[in-house]
C-alpha positions as CSV (number, residue, x, y, z in Angstrom):
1,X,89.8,95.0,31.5
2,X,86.2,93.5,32.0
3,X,86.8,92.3,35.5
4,X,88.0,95.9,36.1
5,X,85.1,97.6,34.7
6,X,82.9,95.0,36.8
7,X,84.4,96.2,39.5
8,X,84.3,100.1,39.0
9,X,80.2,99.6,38.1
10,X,80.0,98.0,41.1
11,X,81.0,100.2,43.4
12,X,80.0,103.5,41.5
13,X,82.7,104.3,39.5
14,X,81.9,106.5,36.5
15,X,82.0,104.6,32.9
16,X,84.8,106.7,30.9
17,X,87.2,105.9,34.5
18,X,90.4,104.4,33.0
19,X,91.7,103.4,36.8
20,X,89.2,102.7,39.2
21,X,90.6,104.1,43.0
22,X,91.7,101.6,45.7
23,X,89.8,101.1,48.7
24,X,91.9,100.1,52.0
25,X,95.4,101.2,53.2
26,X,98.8,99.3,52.0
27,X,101.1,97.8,54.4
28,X,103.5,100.3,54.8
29,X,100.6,102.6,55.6
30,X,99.9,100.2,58.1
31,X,103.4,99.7,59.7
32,X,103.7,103.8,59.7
33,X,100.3,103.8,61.8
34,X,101.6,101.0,64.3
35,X,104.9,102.8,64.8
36,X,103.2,105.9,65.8
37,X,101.0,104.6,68.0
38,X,103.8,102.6,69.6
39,X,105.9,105.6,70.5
40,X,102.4,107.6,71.9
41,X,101.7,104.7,74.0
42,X,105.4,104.2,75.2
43,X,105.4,108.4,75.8
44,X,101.8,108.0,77.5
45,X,103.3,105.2,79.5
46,X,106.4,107.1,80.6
47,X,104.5,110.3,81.9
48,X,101.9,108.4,83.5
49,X,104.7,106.5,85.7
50,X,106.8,109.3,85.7
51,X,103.7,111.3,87.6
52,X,102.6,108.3,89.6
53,X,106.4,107.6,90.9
54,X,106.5,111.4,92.1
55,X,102.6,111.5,93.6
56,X,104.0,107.9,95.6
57,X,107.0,109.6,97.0
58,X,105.3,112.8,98.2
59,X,103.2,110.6,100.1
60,X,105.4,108.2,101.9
61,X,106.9,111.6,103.3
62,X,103.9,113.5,103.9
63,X,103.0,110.1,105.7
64,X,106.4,109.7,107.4
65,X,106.3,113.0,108.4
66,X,102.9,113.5,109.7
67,X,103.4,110.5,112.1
68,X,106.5,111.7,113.5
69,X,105.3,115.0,114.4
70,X,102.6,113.5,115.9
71,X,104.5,111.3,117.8
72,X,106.3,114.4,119.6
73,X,103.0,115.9,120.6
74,X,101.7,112.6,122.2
75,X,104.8,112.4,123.8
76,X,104.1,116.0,125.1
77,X,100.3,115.7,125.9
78,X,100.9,112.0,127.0
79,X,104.0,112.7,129.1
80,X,105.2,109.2,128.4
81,X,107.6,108.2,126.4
82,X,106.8,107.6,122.5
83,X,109.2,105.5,120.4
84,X,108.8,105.7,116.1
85,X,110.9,102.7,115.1
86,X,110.9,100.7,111.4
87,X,108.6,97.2,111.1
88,X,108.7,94.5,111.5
89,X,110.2,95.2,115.2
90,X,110.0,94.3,118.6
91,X,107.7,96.5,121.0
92,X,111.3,97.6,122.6
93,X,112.0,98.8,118.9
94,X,114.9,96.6,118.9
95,X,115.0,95.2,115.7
96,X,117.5,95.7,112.1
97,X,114.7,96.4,109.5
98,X,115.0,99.5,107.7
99,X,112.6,102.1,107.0
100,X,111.6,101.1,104.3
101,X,109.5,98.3,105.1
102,X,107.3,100.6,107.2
103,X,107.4,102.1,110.8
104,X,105.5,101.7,114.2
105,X,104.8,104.2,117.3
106,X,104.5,103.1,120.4
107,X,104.1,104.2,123.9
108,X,106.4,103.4,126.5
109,X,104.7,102.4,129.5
110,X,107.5,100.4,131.5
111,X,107.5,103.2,133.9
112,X,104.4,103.3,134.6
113,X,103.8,101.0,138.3
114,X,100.0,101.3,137.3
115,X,100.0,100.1,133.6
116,X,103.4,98.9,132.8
117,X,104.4,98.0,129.1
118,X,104.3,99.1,125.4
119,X,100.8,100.1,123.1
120,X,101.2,100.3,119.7
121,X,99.6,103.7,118.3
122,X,100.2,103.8,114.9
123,X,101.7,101.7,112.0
124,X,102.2,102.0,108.7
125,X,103.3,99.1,105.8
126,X,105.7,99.2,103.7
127,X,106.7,102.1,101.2
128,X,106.3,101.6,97.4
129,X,108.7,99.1,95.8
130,X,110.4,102.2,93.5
131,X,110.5,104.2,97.0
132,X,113.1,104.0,99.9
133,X,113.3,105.6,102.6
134,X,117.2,106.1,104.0
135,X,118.6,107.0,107.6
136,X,122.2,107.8,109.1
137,X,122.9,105.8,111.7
138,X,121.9,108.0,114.9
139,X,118.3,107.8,113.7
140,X,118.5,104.0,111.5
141,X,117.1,102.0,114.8
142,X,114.8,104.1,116.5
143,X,113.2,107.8,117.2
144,X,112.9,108.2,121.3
145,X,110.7,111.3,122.3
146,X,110.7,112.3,125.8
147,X,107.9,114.0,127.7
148,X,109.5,117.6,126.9
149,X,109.3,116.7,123.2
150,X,113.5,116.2,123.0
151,X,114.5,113.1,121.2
152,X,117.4,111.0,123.5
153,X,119.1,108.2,122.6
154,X,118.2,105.2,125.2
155,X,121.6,106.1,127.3
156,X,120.1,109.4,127.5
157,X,122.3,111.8,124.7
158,X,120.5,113.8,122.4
159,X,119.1,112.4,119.0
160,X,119.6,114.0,115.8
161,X,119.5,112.7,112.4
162,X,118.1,112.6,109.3
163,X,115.7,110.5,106.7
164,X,115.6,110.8,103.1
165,X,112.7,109.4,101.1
166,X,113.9,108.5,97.8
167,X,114.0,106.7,94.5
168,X,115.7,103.6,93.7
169,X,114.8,103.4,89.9
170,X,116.4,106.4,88.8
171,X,117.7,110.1,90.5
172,X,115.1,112.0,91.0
173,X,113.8,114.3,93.4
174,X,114.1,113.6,97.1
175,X,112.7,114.7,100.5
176,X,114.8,115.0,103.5
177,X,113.5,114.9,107.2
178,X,116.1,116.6,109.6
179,X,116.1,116.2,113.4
180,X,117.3,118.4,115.2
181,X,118.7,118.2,119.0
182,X,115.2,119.9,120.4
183,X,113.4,117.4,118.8
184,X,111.4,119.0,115.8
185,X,111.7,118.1,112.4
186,X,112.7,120.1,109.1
187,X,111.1,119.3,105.4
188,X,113.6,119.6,102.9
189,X,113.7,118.9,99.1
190,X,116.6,117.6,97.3
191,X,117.2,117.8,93.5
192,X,118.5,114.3,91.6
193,X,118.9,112.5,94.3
194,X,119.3,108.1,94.1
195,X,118.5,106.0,97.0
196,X,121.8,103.5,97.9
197,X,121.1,100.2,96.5
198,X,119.4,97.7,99.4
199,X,117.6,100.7,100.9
């Protein structure tokens, strides 16, 4: 009872206090202030990703599509032929990589008696680990653009075909590039949509 009173004068307490108050928090206190800030952090976590995964994929296709549209109009302006084909790859676009591991554009200059060979325009590296991008087969090896801005396979039919930016982690929402037979493209989005696995 003394040690208690020494206690309460110390810090203040009135005389006629029976109980002097506590001062610090207990450890369930303590384990219910952890546990909160566990599940804000792992709900500040999962919104960040969530956003950052979405901003990533809008990018690779904004990216993938600016460069193949540009492609057709230096094909056009050029009035050589310009090839868009995945890395790493030969000049003659020959190669099995996938899309995913980034694209090149090159000009095709074999026909040209003056200047004969390939230049590489543009290239871009490889998408985000959580992103893929997917393409059906007509369109998997390479994009051919002609001077008229018609895409031809290299025996000479038309090219049509599609790629799909996606995610692998999870379903989510997808963009879709559609070529059509004249040779311009089409954005589309797609709702809960899951990259194939190895893509």
């Amino acid at each position: 009872m003394r040690l208690q009173r020494h206690v309460c004068r110390a810090r203040g307490c009135p005389r006629s206090a029976v109980h002097c108050r506590r001062i610090g928090v207990s450890l369930i206190e303590a384990l219910w202030v952890l546990a909160i800030v566990a599940v804000l952090g792992g709900w500040a976590y999962a919104l960040g990703y969530g956003w950052w995964a979405e901003f990533s994929l809008t990018q690779t296709a904004q990216r993938l599509y600016s460069d193949l549209l540009w492609a057709r109009s230096m094909a056009i302006q050029s009035g050589q032929k310009i090839t868009v084909c995945p890395l790493p790859s030969s000049e003659r676009c020959d190669g099995h990589s996938t899309w995913s591991e980034g694209w090149q554009v090159i000009m095709d200059h074999s026909r040209d008696h003056n200047n004969p060979g390939y230049r590489i325009l543009r290239q871009a590296p490889a998408v985000p680990a959580h992103v893929g991008v997917v393409a059906n087969s007509p369109v998997s090896r390479y994009i051919a653009i002609s001077p008229d801005g018609v895409a031809r396979m290299h025996h000479g039919a038309f090219q049509a075909g599609t790629l799909t930016v996606c995610r692998r982690d999870r379903a989510a929402m997808g963009v879709r590039l559609v070529l059509n037979a004249a040779g311009r493209w089409r954005w589309e989005e797609i709702p809960q949509f899951h990259c194939p696995s190895g893509r």
